[in-house]
DRENDO-1510 file (C-alpha; in Angstrom, 1 decimal, always signed):
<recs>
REC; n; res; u; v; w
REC; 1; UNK; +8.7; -151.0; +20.0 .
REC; 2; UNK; +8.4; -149.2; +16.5 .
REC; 3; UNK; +5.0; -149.9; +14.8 .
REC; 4; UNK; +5.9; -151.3; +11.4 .
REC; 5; UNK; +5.9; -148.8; +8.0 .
REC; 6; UNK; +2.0; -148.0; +7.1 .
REC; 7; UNK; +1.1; -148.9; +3.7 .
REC; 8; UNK; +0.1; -146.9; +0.8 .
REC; 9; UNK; -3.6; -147.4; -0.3 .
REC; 10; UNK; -5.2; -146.8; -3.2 .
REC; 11; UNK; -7.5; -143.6; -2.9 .
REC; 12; UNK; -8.8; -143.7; -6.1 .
REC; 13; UNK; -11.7; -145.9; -5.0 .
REC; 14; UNK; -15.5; -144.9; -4.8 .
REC; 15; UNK; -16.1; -145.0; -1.2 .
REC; 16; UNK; -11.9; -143.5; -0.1 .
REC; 17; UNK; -13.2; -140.2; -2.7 .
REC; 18; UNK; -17.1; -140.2; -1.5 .
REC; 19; UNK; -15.1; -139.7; +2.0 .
REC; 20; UNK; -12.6; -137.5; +1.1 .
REC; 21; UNK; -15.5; -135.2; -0.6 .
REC; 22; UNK; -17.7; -135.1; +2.5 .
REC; 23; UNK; -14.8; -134.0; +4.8 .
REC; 24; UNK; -13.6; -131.6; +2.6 .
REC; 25; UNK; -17.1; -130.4; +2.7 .
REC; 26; UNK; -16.9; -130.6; +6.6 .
REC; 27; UNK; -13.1; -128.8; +6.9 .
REC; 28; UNK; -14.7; -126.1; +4.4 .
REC; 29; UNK; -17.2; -125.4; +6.8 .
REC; 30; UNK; -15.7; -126.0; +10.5 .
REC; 31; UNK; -11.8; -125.6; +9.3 .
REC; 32; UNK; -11.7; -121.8; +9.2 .
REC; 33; UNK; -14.1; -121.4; +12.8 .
REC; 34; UNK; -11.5; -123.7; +14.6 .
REC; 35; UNK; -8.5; -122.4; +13.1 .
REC; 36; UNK; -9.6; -118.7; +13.5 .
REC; 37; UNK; -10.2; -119.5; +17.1 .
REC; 38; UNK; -7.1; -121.0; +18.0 .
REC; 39; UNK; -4.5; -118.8; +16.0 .
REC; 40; UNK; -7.2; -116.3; +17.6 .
REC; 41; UNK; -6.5; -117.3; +21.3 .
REC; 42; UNK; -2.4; -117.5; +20.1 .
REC; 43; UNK; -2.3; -113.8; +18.9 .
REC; 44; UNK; -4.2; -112.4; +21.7 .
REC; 45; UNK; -2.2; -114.5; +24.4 .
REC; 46; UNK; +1.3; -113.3; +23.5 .
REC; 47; UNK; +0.9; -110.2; +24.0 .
REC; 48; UNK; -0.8; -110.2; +27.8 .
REC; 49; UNK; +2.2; -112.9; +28.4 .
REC; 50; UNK; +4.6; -109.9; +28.3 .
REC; 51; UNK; +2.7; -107.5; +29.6 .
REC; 52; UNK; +0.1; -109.1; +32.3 .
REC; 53; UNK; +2.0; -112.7; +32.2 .
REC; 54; UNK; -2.1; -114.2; +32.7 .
REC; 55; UNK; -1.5; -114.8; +28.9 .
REC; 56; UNK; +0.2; -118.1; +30.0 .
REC; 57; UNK; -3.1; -119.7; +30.6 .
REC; 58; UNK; -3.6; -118.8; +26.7 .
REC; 59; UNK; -0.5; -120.4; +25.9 .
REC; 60; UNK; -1.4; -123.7; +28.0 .
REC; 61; UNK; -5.0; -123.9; +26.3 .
REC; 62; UNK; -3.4; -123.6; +23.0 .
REC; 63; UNK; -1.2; -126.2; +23.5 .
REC; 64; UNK; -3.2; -128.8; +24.3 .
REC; 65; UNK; -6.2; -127.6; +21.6 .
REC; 66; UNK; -2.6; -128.1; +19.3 .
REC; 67; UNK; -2.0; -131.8; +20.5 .
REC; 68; UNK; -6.3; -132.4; +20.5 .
REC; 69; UNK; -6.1; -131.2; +16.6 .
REC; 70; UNK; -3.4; -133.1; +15.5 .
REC; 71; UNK; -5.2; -136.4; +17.5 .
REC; 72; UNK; -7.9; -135.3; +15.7 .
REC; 73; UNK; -6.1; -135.2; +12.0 .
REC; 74; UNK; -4.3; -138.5; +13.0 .
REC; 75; UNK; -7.5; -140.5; +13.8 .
REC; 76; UNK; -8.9; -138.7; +10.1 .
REC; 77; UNK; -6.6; -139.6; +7.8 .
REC; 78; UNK; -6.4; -143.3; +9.5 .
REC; 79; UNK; -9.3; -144.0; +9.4 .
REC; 80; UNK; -10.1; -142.6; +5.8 .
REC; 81; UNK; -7.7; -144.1; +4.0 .
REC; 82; UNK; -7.5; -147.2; +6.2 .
REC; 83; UNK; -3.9; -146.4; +8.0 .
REC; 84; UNK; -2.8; -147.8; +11.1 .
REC; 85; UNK; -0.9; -144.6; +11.7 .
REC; 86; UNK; +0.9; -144.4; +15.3 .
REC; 87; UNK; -1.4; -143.1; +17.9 .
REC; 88; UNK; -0.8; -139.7; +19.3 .
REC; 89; UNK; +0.6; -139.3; +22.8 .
REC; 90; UNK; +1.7; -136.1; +25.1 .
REC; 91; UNK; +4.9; -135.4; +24.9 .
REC; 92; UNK; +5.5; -135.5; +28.8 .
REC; 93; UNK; +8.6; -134.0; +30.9 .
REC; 94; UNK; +11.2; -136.0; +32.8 .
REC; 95; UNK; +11.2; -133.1; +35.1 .
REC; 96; UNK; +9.4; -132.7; +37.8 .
REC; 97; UNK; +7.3; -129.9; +39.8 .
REC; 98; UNK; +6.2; -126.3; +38.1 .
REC; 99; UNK; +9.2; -126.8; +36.1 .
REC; 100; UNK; +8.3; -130.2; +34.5 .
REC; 101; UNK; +4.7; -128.8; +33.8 .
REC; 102; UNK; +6.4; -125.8; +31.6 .
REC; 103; UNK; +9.0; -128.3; +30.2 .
REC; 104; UNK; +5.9; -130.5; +29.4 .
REC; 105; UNK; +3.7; -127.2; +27.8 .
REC; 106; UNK; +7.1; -126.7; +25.7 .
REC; 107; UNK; +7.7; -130.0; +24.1 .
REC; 108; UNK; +3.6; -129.7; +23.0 .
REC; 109; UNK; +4.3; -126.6; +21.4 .
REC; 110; UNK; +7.4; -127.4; +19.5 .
REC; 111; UNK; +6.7; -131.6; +18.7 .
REC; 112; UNK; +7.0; -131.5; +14.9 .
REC; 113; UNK; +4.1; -134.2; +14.5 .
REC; 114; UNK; +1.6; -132.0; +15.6 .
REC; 115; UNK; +2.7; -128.9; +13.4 .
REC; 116; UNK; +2.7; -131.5; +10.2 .
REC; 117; UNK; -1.4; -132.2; +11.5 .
REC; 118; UNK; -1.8; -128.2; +12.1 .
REC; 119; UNK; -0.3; -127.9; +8.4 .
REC; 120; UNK; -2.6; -130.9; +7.1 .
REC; 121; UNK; -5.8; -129.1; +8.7 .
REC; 122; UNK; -4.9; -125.8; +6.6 .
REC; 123; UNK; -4.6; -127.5; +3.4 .
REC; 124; UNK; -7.3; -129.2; +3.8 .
REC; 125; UNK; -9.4; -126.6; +4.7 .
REC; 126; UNK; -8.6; -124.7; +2.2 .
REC; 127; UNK; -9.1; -127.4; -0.6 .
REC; 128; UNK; -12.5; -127.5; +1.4 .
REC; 129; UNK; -13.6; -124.1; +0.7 .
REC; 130; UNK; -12.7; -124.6; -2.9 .
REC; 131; UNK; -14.5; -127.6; -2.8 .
REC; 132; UNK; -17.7; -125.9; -1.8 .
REC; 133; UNK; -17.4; -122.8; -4.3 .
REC; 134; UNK; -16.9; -126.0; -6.9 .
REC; 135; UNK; -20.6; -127.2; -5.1 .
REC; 136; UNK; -21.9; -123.9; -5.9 .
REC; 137; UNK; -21.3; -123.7; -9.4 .
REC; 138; UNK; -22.6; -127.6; -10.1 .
REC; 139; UNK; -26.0; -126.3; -8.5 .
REC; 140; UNK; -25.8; -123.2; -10.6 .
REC; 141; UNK; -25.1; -125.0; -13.5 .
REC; 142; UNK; -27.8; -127.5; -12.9 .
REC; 143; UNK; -30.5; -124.4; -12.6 .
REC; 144; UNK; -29.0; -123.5; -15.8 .
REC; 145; UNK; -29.6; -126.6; -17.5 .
REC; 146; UNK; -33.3; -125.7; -17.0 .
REC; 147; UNK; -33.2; -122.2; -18.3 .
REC; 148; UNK; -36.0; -123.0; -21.0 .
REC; 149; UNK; -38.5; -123.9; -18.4 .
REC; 150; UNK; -38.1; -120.4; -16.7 .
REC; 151; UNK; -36.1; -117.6; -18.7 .
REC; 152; UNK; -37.7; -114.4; -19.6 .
REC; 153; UNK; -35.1; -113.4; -21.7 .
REC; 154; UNK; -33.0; -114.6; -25.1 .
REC; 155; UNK; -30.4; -115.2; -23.2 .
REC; 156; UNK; -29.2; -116.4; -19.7 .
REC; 157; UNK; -25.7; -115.9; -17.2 .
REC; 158; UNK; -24.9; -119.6; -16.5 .
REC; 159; UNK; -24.2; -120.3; -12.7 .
REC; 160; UNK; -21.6; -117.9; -11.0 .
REC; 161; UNK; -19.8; -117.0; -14.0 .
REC; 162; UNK; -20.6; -113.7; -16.4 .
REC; 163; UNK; -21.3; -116.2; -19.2 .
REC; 164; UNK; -24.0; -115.4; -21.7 .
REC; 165; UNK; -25.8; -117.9; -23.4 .
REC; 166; UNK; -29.0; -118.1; -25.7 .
REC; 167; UNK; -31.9; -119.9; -23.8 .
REC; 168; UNK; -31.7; -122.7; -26.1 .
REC; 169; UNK; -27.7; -123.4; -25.6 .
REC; 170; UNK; -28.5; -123.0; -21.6 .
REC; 171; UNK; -29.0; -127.0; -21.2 .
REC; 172; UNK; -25.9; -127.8; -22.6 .
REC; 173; UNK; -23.8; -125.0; -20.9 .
REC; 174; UNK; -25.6; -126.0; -17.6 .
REC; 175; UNK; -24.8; -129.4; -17.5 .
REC; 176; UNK; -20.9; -129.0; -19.2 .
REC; 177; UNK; -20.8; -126.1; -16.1 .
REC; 178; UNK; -21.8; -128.8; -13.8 .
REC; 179; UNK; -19.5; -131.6; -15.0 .
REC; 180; UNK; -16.5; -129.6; -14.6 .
REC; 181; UNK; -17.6; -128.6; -10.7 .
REC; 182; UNK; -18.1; -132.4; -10.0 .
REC; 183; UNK; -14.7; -132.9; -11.7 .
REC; 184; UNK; -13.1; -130.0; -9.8 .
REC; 185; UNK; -14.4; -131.9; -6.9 .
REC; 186; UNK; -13.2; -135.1; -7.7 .
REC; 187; UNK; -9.3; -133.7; -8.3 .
REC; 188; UNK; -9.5; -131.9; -5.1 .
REC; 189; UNK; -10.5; -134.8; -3.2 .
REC; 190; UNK; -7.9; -136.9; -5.0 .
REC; 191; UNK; -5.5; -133.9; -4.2 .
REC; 192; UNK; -6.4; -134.3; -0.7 .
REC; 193; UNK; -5.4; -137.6; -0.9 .
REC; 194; UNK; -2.1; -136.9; -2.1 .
REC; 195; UNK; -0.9; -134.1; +0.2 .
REC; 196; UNK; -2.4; -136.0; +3.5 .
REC; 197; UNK; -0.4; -139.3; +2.8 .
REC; 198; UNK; +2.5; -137.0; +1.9 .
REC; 199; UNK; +2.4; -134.8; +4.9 .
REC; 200; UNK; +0.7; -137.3; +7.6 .
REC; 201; UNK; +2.6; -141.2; +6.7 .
REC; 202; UNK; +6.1; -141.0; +7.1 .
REC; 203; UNK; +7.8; -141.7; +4.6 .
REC; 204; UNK; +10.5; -144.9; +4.2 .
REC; 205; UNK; +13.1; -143.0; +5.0 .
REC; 206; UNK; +11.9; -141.1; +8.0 .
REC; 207; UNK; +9.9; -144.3; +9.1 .
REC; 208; UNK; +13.5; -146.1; +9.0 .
REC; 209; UNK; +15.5; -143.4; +11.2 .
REC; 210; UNK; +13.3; -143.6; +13.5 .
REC; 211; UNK; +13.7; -147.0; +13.9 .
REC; 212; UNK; +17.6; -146.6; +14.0 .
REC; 213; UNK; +16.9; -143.8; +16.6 .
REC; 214; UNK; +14.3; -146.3; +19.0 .
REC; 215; UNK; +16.6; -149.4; +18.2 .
REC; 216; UNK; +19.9; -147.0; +19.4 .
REC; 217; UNK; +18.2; -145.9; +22.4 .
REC; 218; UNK; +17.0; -149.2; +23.4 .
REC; 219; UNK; +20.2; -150.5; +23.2 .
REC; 220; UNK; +21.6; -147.6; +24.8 .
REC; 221; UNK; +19.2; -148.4; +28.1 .
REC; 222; UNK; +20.0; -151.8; +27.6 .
REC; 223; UNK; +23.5; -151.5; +28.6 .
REC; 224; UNK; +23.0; -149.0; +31.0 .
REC; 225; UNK; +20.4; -151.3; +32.8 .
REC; 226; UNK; +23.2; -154.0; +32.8 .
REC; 227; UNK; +25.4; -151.9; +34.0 .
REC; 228; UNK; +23.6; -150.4; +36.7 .
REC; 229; UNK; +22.6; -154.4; +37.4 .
REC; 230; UNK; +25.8; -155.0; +37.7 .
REC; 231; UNK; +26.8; -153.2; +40.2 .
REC; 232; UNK; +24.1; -153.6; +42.8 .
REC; 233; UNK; +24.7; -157.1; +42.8 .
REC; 234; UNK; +28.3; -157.0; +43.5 .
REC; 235; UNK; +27.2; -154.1; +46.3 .
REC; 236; UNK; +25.1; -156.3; +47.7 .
REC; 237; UNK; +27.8; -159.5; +47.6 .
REC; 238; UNK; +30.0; -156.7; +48.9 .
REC; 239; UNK; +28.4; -154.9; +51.5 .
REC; 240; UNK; +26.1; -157.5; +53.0 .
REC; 241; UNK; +26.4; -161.7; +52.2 .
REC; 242; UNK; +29.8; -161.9; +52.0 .
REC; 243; UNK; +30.2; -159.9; +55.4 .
REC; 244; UNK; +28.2; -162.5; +56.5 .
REC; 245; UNK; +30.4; -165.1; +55.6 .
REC; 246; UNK; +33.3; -164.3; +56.5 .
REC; 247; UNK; +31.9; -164.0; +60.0 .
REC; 248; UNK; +30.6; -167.2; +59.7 .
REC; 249; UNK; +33.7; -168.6; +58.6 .
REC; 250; UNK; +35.1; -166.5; +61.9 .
REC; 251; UNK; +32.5; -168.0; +64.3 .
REC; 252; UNK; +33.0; -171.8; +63.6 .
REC; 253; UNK; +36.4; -171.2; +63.6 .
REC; 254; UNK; +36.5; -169.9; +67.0 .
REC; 255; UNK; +34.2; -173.1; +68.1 .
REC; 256; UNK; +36.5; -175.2; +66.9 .
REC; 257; UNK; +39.1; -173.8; +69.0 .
REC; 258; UNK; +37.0; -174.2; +71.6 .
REC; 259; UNK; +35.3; -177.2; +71.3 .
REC; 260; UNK; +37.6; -179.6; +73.8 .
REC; 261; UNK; +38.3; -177.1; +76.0 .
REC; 262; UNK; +34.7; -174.9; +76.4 .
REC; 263; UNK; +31.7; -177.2; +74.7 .
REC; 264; UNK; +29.2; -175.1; +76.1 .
REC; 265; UNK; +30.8; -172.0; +74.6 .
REC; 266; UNK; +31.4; -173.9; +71.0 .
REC; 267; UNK; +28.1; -174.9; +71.3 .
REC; 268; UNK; +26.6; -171.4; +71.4 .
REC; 269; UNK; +29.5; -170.0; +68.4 .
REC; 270; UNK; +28.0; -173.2; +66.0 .
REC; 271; UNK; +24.5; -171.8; +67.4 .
REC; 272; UNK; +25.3; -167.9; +66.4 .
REC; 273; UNK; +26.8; -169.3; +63.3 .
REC; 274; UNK; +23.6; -171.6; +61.9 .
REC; 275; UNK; +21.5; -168.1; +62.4 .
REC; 276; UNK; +24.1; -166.3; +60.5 .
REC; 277; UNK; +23.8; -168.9; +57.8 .
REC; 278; UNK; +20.1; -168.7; +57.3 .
REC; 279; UNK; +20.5; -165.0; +57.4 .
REC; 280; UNK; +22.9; -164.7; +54.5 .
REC; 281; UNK; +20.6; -167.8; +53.0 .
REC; 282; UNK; +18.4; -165.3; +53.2 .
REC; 283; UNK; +19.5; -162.6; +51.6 .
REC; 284; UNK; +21.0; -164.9; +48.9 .
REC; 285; UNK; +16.7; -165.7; +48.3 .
REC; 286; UNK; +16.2; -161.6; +48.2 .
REC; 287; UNK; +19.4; -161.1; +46.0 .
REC; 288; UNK; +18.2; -163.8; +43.3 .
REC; 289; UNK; +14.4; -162.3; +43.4 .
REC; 290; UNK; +16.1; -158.8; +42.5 .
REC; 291; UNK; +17.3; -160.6; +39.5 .
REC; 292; UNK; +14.8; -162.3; +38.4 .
REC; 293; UNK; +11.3; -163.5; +39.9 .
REC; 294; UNK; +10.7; -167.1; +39.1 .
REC; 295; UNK; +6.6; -166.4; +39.8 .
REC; 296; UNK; +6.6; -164.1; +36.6 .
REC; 297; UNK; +7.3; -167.4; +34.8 .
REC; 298; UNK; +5.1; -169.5; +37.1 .
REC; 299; UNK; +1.9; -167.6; +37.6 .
REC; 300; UNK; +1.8; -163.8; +35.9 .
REC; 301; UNK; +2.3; -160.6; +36.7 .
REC; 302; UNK; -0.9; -160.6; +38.7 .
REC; 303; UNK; +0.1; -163.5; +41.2 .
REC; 304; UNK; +3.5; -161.9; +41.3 .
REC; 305; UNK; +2.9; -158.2; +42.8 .
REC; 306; UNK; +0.4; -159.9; +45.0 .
REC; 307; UNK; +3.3; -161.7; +46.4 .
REC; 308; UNK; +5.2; -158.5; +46.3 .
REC; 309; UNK; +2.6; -156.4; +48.0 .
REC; 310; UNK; +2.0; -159.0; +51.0 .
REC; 311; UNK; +6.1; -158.4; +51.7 .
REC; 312; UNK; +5.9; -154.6; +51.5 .
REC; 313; UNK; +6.5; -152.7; +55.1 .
REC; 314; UNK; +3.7; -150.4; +54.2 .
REC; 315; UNK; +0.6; -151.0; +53.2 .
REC; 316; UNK; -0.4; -151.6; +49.6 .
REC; 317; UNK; -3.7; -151.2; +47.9 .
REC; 318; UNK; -2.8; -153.2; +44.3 .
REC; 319; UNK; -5.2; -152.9; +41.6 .
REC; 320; UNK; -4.5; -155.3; +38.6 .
REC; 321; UNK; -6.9; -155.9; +35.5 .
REC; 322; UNK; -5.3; -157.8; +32.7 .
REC; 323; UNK; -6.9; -160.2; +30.1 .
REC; 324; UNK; -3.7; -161.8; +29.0 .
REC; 325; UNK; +0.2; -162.7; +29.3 .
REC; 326; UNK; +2.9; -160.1; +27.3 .
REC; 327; UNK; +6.2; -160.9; +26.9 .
REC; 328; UNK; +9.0; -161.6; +29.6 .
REC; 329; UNK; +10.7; -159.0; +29.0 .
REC; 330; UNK; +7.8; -156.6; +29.8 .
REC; 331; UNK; +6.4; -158.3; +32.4 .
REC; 332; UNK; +9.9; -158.3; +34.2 .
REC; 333; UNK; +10.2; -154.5; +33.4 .
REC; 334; UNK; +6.7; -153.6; +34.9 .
REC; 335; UNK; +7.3; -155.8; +38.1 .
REC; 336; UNK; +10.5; -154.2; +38.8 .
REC; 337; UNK; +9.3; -150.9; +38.8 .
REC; 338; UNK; +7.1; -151.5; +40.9 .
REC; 339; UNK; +9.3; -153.3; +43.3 .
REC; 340; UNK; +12.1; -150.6; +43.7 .
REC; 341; UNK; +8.9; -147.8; +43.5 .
REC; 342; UNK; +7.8; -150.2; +47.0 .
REC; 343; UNK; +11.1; -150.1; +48.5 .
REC; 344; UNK; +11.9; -146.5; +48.2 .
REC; 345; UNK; +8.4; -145.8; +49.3 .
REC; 346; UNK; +9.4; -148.1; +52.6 .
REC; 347; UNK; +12.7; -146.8; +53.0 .
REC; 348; UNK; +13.0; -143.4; +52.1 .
REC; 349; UNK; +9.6; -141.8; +51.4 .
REC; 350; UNK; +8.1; -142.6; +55.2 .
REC; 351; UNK; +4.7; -143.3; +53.4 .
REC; 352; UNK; +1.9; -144.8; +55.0 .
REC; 353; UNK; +0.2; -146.6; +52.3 .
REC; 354; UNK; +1.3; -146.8; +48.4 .
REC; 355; UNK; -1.5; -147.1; +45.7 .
REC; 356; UNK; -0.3; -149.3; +42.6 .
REC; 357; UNK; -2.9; -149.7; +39.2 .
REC; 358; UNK; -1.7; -152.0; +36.5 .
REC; 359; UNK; -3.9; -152.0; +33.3 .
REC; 360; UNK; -4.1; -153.0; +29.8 .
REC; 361; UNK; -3.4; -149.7; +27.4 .
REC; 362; UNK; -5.5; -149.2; +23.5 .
REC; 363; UNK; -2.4; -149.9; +21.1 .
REC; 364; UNK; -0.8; -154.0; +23.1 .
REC; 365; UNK; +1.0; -151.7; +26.1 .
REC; 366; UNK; +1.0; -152.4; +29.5 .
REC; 367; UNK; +0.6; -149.4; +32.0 .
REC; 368; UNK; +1.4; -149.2; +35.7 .
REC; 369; UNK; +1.1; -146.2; +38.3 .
REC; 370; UNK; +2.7; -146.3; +41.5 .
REC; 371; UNK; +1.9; -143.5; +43.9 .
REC; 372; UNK; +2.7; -142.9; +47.3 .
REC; 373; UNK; +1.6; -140.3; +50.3 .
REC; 374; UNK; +5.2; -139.8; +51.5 .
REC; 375; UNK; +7.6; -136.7; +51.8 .
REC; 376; UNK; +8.5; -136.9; +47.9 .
REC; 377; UNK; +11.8; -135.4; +46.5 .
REC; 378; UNK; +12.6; -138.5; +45.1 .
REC; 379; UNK; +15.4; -138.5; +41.8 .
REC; 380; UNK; +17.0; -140.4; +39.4 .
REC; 381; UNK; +20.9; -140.6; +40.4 .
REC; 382; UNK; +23.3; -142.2; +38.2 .
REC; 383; UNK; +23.6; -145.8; +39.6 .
REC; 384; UNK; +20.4; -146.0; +41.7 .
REC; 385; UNK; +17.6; -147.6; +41.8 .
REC; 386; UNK; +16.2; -145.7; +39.7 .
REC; 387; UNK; +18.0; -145.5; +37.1 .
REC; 388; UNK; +18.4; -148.9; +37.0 .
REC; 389; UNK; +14.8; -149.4; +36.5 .
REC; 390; UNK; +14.4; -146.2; +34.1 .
REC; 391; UNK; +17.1; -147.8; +31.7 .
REC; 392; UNK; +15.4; -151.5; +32.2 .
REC; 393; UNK; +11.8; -149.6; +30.7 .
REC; 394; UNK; +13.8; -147.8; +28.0 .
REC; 395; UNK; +15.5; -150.8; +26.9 .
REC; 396; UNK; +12.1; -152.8; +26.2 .
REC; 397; UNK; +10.7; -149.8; +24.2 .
REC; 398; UNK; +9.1; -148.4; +27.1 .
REC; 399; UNK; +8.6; -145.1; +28.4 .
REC; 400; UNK; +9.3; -143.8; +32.2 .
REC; 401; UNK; +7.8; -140.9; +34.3 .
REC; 402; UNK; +9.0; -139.8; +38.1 .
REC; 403; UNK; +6.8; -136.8; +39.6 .
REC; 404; UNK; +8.0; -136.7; +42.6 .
REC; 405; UNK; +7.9; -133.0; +44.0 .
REC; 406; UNK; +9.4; -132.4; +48.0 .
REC; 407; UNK; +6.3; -132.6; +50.2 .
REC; 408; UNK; +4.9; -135.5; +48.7 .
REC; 409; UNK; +3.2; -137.7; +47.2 .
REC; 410; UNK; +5.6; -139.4; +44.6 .
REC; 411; UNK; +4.4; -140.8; +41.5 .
REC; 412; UNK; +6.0; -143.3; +39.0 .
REC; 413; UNK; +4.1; -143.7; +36.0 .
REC; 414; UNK; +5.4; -146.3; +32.9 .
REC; 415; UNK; +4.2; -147.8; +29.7 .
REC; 416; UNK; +5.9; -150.6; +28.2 .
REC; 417; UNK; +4.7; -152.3; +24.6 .
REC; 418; UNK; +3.5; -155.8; +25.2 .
REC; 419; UNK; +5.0; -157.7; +22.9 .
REC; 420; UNK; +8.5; -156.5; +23.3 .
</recs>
């Protein structure tokens, strides 16, 4: 789901500049310590990478202090000029292992958003130190304005300028001095205004490509997850139920050769053929739930991976806190997760107990964790499981994360919007 276009706000009003002053004030002061130290830690890690490779750990700390700014800058500018502006999230690897970690360190150091807050926190620290030499010279020019009460001389330098004035113009200089450092202020917080919407609120255009791009790639998973949906089912009716049938059909057949001749023996075939019945009735039940779980409709998501749990071959210590219903389509995506994640755990992972933690995320998203103790080296293969359940996240806006390294444990990790 694509948060909806932020709006332009005025920042021309009292309280929006009376901000915009004090953290230019605060940038002025703190911008160049921070930025020194991280561009700092950058310089002095690229070299030792090459020549000592411990430079990495530079690299990694830089990274994240990148992402941890550019939170930072988002949460500023949102909340000063009252912006619901998307909320920053790592940019995380589909890879897995050492490899994924790298990936992971790599898509933090090249995400553009980040760069655009890096850019925004040099601007504004720069207007920030201007904005405190323009705090200098209103103080100088108000001790100017009182030159009569204290001058020596005929004539006094006004503030931090080489300006020469007699004692009995000072008051006037002073003050005019001081007006124009209070309205130097004033631009530069307007200024500051200007540049931070321009650089940090994406404009109409970008805003609406980015919608193509989410609405493309939702509909992309969307088929996919059909696809793959598709063909499981017919699998299944292939490889299992209608087996089944067909021997069934076979069994009662063969009693009803035998029926006048051998009751006994019928008797046992209509027998063997009543247990294959309610096996493939069975499996007909299992087939439909894969589809679509009736006690997500009924009772929640809560009542329905209880249910799921008390079915699992292994153990299962479920942890579920949610205030409220989201939509079907999320619900459904979550709880299918979660049930193939169970079933691979069973079948393939030879896990002794599976931990799964389903909570309520800041921004309407729901959030589940499935982790298990097995032997790992779990994939995403065209077809499978998986992917059918990768595709079914991406299609309702969602996002999907498999760690699952050989030698255990395996963890699948997904956020899905709420309302989608």
């Amino acid at each position: 789901m694509t948060s909806p276009l932020p709006q332009r706000v005025p920042i021309a009003r009292p309280a929006t500049l009376a901000g915009a002053v004090a953290h230019l004030f605060a940038l002025g002061w703190a911008g160049p310590l921070v930025l020194g130290a991280m561009f700092g830690l950058l310089a002095g890690s690229i070299p030792l990478v090459v020549v000592f490779g411990i430079g990495l750990l530079g690299v990694v700390a830089f990274a994240y202090l990148l992402f941890g700014l550019s939170w930072l800058e988002t949460a500023r500018i949102g909340g000063l000029y009252g912006v619901d502006l998307p909320a920053r999230r790592l940019r995380r690897s589909d890879k897995t292992g050492f490899g994924g970690f790298v990936h992971t360190i790599w898509l933090q150091l090249i995400d553009a958003t980040s760069w655009r807050a890096m850019a925004n926190v040099i601007i504004s620290t720069v207007l920030g130190l201007i904005a405190i030499g323009a705090l200098g010279l209103v103080a100088s020019g108000l001790v100017g304005a009182f030159a009569p009460l204290y001058a020596d001389s005929a004539a006094v330098s006004l503030g931090r300028t080489d300006l020469m004035l007699p004692v009995a113009w000072a008051p006037v200089g002073g003050v005019t001095i001081a007006f124009l450092g209070l309205a130097a202020i004033v631009g530069l917080a307007l200024l500051h205004g200007l540049i931070s919407r321009s650089v940090m609120i994406p404009s109409r255009e970008q805003h609406f490509a980015e919608v193509a791009q989410a609405s493309s790639t939702q509909r992309a998973g969307a088929v996919r997850a059909a696809e793959v949906e598709r063909t499981r089912i017919e699998r299944d009716l292939h490889d299992g139920i209608q087996p089944r049938l067909v021997s069934v059909g076979m069994t009662l057949g063969l009693a009803q050769q035998k029926v006048d001749d051998d009751p006994a023996a019928a008797k046992a075939l209509i027998a063997e053929a009543h247990t294959s019945t309610k096996a493939a009735i069975t499996e007909l039940r299992q087939l439909a739930r894969g589809i679509h779980a009736s006690v997500l409709d009924d009772r929640g998501l809560d009542a329905a991976l209880s249910a799921l749990a008390a079915r699992s071959h292994i153990p299962v210590l479920l942890d579920v806190r949610l205030t409220r219903r989201c939509s079907a389509v999320t619900e459904a995506a979550v709880y299918f997760v979660i049930a193939e994640s169970l079933t691979n755990a069973a079948k393939h992972s030879r896990a002794s107990e599976c931990r799964v933690l389903v909570r309520e995320r800041d921004g309407g998203a729901l959030w589940a964790r499935i982790e298990d103790d097995g032997i790992g080296g779990a994939h995403v293969t065209p077809g499978g499981g998986l992917d059918g359940i990768s595709n079914r996240v991406v299609a309702a806006g969602g996002t999907f994360r498999l760690d699952s390294p050989v030698g255990g444990p395996t963890l699948v990790e997904v956020s899905v919007p709420c309302a989608s």
